[in-house]
Rosetta silent file (secondary structure, phi, psi, omega in degrees, C-alpha in Angstrom):
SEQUENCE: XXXXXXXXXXXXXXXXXXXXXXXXXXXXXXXXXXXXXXXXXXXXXXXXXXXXXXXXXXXXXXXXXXXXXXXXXXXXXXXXXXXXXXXXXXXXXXXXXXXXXXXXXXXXXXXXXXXXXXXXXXXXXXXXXXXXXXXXXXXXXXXXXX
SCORE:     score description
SCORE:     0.000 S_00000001
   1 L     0.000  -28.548 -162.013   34.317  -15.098  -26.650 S_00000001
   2 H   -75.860  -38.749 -152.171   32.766  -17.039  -23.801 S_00000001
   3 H   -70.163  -11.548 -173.996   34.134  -14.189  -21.344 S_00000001
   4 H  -108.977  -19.197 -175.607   31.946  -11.043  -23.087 S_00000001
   5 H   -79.412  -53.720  178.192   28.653  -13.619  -22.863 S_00000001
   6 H   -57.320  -37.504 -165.937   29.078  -14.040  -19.374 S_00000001
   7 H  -101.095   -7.943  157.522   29.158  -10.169  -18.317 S_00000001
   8 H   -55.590  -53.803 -143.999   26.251   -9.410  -20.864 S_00000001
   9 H   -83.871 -103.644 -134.186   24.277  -12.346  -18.670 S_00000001
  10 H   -39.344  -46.600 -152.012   25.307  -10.703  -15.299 S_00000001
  11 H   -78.119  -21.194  163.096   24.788   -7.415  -16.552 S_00000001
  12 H   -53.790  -62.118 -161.212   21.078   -8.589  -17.581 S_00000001
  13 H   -51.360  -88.228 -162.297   20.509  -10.364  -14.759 S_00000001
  14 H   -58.285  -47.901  153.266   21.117   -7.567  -12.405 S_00000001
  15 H     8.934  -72.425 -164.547   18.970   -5.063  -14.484 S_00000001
  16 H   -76.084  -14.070  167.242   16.371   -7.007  -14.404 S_00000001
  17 H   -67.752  -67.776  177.333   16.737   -7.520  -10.325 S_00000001
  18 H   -42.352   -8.491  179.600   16.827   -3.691  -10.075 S_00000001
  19 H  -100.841  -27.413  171.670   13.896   -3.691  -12.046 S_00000001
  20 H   -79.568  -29.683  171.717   11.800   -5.958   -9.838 S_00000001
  21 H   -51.271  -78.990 -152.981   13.333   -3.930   -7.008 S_00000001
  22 L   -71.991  -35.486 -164.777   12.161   -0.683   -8.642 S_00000001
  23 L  -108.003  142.300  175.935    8.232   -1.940   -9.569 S_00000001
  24 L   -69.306  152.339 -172.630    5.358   -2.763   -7.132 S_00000001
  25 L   -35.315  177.901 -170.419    4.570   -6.332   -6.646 S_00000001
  26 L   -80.790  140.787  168.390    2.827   -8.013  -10.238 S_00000001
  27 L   -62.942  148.131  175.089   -1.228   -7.067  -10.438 S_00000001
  28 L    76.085    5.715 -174.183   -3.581   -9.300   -8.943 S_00000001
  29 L   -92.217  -11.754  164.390   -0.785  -10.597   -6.178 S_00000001
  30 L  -100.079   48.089 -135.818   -2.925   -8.288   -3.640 S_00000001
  31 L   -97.285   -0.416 -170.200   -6.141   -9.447   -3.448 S_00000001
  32 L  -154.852  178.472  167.874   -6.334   -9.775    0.869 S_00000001
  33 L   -79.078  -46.360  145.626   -4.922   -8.098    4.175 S_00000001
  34 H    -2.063  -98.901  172.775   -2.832  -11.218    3.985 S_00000001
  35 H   -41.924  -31.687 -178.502   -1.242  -11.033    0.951 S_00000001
  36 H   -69.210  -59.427  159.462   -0.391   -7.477    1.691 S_00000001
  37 H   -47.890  -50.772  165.099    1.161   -8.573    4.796 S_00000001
  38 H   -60.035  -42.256  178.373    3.200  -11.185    3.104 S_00000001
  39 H   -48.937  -60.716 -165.058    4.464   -8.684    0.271 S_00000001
  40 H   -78.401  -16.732  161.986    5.714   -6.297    2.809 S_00000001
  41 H   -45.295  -41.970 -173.965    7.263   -9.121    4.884 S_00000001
  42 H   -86.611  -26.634 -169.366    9.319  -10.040    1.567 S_00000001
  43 L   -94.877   17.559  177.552   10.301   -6.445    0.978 S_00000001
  44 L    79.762   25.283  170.921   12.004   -7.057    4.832 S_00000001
  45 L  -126.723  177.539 -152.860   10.028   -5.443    6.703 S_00000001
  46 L  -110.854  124.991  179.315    8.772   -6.628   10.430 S_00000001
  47 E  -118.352  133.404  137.946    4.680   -6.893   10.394 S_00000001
  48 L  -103.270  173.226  158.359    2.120   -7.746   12.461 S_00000001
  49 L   -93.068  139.408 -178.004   -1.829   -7.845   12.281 S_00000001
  50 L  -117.801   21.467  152.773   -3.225   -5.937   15.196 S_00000001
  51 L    90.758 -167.933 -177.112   -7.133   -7.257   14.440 S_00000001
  52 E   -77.608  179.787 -170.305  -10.113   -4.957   13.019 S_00000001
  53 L  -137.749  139.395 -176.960  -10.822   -1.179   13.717 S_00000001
  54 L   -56.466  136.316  167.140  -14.839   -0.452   14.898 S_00000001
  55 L   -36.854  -32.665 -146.632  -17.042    0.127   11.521 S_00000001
  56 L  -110.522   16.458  161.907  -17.602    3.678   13.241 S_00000001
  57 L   -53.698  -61.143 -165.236  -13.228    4.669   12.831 S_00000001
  58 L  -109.404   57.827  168.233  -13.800    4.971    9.398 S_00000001
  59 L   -19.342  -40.130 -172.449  -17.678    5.940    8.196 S_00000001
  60 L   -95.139    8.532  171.722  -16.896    6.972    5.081 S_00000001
  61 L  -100.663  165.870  161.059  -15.608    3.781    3.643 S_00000001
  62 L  -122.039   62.309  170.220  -18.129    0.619    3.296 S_00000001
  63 L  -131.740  146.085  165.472  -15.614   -1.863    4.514 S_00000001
  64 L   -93.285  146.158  178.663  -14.348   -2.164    8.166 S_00000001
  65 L   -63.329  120.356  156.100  -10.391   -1.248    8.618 S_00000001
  66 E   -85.903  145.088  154.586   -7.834   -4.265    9.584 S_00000001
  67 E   -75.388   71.751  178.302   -5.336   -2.905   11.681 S_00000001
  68 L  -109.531  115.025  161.119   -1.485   -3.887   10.789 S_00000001
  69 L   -45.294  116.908  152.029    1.669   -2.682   12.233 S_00000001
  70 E  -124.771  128.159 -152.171    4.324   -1.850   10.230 S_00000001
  71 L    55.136   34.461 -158.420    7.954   -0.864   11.807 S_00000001
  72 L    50.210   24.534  170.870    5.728    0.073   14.622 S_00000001
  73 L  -104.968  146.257 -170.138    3.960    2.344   12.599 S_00000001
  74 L   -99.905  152.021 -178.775   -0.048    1.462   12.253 S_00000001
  75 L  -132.371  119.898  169.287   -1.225    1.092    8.588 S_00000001
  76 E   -91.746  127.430  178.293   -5.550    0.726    7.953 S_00000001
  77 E  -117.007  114.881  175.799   -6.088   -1.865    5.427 S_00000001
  78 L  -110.256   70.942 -146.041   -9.476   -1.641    4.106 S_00000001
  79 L   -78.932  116.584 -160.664  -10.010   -5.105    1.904 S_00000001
  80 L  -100.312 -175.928 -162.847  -13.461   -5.133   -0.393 S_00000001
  81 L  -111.240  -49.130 -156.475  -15.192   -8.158   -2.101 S_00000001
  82 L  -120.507  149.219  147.560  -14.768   -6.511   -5.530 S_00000001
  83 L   -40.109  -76.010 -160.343  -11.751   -4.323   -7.393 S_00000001
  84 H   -61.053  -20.693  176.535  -14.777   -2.043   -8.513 S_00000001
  85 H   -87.572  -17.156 -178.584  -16.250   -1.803   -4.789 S_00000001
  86 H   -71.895  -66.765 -176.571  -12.431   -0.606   -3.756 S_00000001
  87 H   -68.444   -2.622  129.118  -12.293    2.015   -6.680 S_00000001
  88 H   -45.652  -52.432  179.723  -15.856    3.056   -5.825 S_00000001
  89 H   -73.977  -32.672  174.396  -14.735    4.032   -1.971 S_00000001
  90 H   -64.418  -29.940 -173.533  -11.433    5.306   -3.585 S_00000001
  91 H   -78.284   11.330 -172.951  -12.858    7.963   -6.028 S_00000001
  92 H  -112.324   19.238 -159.565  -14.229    9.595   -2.685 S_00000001
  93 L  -113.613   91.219  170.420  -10.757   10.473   -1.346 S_00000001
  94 L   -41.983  140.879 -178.346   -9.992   14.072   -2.361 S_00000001
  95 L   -34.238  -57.207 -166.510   -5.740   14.358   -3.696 S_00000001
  96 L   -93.257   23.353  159.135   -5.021   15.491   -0.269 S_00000001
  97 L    90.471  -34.037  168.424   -6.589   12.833    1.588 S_00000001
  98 L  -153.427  124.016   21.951   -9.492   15.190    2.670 S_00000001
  99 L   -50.230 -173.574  140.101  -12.678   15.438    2.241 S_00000001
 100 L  -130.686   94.140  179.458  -13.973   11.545    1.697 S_00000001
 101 L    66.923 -137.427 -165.704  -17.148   12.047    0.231 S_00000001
 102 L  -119.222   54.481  140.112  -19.067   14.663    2.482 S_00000001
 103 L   -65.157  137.795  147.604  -16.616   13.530    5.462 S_00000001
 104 L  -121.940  134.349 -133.370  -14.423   16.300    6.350 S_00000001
 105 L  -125.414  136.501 -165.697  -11.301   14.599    8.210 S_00000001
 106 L  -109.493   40.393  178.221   -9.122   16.121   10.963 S_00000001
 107 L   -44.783  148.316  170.452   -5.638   14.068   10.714 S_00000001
 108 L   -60.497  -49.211 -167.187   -3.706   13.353   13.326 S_00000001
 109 L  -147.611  170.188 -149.293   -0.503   13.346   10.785 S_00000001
 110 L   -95.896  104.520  175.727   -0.205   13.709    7.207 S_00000001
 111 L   -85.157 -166.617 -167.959   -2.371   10.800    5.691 S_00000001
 112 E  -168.337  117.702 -172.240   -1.242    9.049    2.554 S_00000001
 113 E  -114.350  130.123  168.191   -3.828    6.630    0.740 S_00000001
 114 E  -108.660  142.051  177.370   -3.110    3.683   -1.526 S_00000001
 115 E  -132.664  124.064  146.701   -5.383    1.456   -3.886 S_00000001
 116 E  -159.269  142.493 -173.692   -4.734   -1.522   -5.255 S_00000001
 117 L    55.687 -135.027 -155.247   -6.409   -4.252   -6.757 S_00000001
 118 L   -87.387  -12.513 -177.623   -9.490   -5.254   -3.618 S_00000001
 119 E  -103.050  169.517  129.364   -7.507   -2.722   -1.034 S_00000001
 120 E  -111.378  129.460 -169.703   -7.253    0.464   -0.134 S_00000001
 121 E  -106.679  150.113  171.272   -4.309    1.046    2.490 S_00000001
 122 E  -148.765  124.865  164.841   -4.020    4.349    4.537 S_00000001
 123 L  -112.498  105.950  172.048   -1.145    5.664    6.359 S_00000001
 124 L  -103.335  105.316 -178.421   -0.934    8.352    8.678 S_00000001
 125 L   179.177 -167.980 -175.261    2.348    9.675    9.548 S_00000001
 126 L  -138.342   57.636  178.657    5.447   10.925    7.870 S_00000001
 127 L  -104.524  122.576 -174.690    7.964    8.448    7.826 S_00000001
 128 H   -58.576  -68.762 -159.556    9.938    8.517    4.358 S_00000001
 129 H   -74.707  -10.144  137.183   11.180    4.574    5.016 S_00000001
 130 H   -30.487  -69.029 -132.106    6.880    3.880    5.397 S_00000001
 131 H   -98.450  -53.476 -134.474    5.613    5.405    2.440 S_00000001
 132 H   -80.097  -63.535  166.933    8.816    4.450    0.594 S_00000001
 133 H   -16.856  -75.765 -175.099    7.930    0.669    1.642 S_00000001
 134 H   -69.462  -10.575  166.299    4.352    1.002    1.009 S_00000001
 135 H   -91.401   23.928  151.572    5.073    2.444   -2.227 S_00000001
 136 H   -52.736  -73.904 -162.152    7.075   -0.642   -2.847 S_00000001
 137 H   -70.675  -28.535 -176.400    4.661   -2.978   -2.593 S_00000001
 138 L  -108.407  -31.679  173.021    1.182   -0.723   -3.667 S_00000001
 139 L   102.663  167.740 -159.145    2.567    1.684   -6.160 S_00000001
 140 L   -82.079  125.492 -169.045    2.443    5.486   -5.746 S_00000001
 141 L   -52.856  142.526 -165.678   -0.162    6.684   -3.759 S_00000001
 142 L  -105.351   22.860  175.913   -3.404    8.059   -4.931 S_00000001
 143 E  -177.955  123.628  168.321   -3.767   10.845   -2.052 S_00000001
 144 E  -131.153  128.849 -119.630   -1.445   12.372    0.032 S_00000001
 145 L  -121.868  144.779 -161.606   -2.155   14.846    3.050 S_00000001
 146 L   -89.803    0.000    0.000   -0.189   18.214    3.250 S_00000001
């Protein structure tokens, strides 16, 4: 009897890893450029910060961008005072990343924008083990570039 209890409990147990695995970090654990940095740090991957980006990179946000490397790729972290000041600057991001507001935006590479909680993250490039990362930790993006 004990021997069918035990492989229910393993078989929970991993479930429920693959399931933590499968879902972006818990709400409210991303509240800074920090925290963001630690999350993707945990999901294994190698991060630095690489300081702020001039107010006049991004105009059409009203935060200035931190700059952090991830896998040598750069990722703009734009971190707000409020949820509601993030999801203000966010509703101004057309599905495909461009316009922003009455910005019309010239990528380099195919951006790919995330919001959650106080951030909004932007990636431009096309690396599948990126956006697969950052959609660990941030959840599926809420504009991606064509």
């Amino acid at each position: 009897m004990a021997q069918p209890i035990c492989q229910i409990l393993l078989v929970a147990a991993a479930l429920s890893v693959d399931a933590c695995e499968a879902s972006p970090t818990a709400p409210g654990d991303l509240t800074s450029t920090d925290a963001l940095v630690q999350a993707l740090v945990q999901h294994g991957a190698a991060v630095s910060r690489a300081g702020p980006m001039p107010s006049s990179a991004y105009p059409f946000f009203s935060v200035k961008a931190q700059r952090i490397v991830v896998k040598d790729a750069d990722v703009q972290v734009f971190e707000y005072s409020a949820p509601a000041r993030a999801d203000s600057d966010a509703a101004r991001i057309a599905p495909n990343g461009t316009p922003i507001g009455q910005s019309h935006v010239s990528w380099m590479d195919t951006p790919t924008f995330y919001k959650r909680d106080r951030l909004i993250v932007l990636y431009v490039g096309h690396s599948a083990e990126i956006t697969k990362l950052l959609e660990s930790v941030l959840g599926p993006p809420i504009a991606h570039g064509q």
